[in-house]
C-alpha positions as CSV (number, residue, x, y, z in Angstrom):
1,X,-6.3,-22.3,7.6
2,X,-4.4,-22.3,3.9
3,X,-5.2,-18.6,3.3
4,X,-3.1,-17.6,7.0
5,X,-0.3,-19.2,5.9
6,X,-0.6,-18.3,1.8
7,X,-1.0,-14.5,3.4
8,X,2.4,-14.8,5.8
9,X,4.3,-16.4,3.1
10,X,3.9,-13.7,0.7
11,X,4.8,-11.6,3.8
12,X,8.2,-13.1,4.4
13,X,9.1,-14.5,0.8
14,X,9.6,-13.1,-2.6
15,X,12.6,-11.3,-1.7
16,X,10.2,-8.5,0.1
17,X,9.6,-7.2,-3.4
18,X,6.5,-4.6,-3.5
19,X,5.2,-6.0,-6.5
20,X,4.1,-9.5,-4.8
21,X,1.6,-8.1,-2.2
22,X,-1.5,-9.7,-1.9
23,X,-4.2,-7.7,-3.9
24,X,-6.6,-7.1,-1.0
25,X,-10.1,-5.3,-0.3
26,X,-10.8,-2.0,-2.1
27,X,-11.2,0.6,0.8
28,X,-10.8,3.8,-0.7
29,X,-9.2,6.6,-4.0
30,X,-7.2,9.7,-3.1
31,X,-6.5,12.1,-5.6
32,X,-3.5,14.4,-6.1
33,X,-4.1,18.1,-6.1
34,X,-3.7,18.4,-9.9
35,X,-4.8,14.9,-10.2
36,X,-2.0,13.5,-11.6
37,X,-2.1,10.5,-9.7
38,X,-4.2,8.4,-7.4
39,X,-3.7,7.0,-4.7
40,X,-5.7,3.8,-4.2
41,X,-5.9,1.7,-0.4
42,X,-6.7,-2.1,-0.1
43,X,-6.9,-3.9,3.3
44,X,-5.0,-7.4,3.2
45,X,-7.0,-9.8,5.7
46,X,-4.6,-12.4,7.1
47,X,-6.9,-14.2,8.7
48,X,-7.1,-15.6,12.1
49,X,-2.7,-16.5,12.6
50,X,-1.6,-12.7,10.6
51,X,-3.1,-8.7,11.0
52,X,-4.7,-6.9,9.0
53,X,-2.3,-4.6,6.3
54,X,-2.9,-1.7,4.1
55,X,-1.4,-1.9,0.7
56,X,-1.3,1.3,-0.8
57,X,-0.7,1.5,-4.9
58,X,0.1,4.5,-7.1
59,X,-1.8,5.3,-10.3
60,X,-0.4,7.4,-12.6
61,X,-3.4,8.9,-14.1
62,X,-1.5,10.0,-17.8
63,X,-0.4,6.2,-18.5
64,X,-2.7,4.3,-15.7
65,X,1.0,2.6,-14.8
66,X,0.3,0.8,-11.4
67,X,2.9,0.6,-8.1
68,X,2.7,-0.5,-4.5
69,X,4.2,2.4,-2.1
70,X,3.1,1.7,1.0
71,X,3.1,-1.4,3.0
72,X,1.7,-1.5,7.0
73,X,1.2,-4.1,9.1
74,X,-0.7,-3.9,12.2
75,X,-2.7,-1.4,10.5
76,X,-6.8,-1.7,9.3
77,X,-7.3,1.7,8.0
78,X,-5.6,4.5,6.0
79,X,-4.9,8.3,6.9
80,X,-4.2,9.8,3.6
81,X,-3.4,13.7,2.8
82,X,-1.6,14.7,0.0
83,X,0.8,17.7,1.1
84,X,1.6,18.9,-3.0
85,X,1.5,16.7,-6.0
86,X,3.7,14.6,-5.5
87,X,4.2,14.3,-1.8
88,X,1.7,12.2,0.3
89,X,1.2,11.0,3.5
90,X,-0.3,7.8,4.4
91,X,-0.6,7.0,8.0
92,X,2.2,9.6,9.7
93,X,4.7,8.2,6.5
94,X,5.2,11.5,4.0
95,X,6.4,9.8,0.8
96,X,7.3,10.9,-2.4
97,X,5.1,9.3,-5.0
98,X,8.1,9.9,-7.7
99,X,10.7,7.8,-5.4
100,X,9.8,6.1,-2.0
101,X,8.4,3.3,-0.8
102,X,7.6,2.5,2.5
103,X,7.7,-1.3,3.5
104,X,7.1,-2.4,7.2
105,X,9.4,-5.3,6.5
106,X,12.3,-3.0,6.0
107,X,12.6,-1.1,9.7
């Protein structure tokens, strides 16, 4: 019962910073077309009370420099294309990997 209510409160606390996700299981790598970067895909269990998220975290492959871009809830797997080398889209969301984030929390 601790790790439902562990997983919601870093949902709704820590100022909805990208940086305090939880960690999650290792689903899948998708690399860019020049392979600059990779984009790696967790799935955050919540446990019985929360969904299932995907976390999805940016590697820069020159500096191996680590970010959270992507953020879903009510989601359990990832549909990722990358459209050019620095656009990508994960689950109908095109982001670019140089600026946006995309973070349920903010609709």
């Amino acid at each position: 019962m601790i790790m439902p209510v562990i997983f919601l409160a870093l949902l709704l606390t820590s100022c909805r910073k990208m940086t305090n996700l939880p960690r999650g299981e290792f689903i899948n790598s998708f690399e860019s077309p020049n392979s600059n970067f990779t984009i790696n895909i967790y799935l955050c269990d919540g446990g019985a009370t929360t969904d299932f998220a995907i976390r999805g975290e940016l590697v820069d492959n020159h500096n191996t420099s680590r970010k959270n871009i992507y953020w879903g809830y009510h989601e359990e797997e990832a549909d990722v294309n990358w459209i050019d080398e620095n656009t990508v889209i994960i689950n109908g969301r095109t982001l670019n990997v140089l600026k946006d984030v995309y973070d349920f929390r903010k609709e």
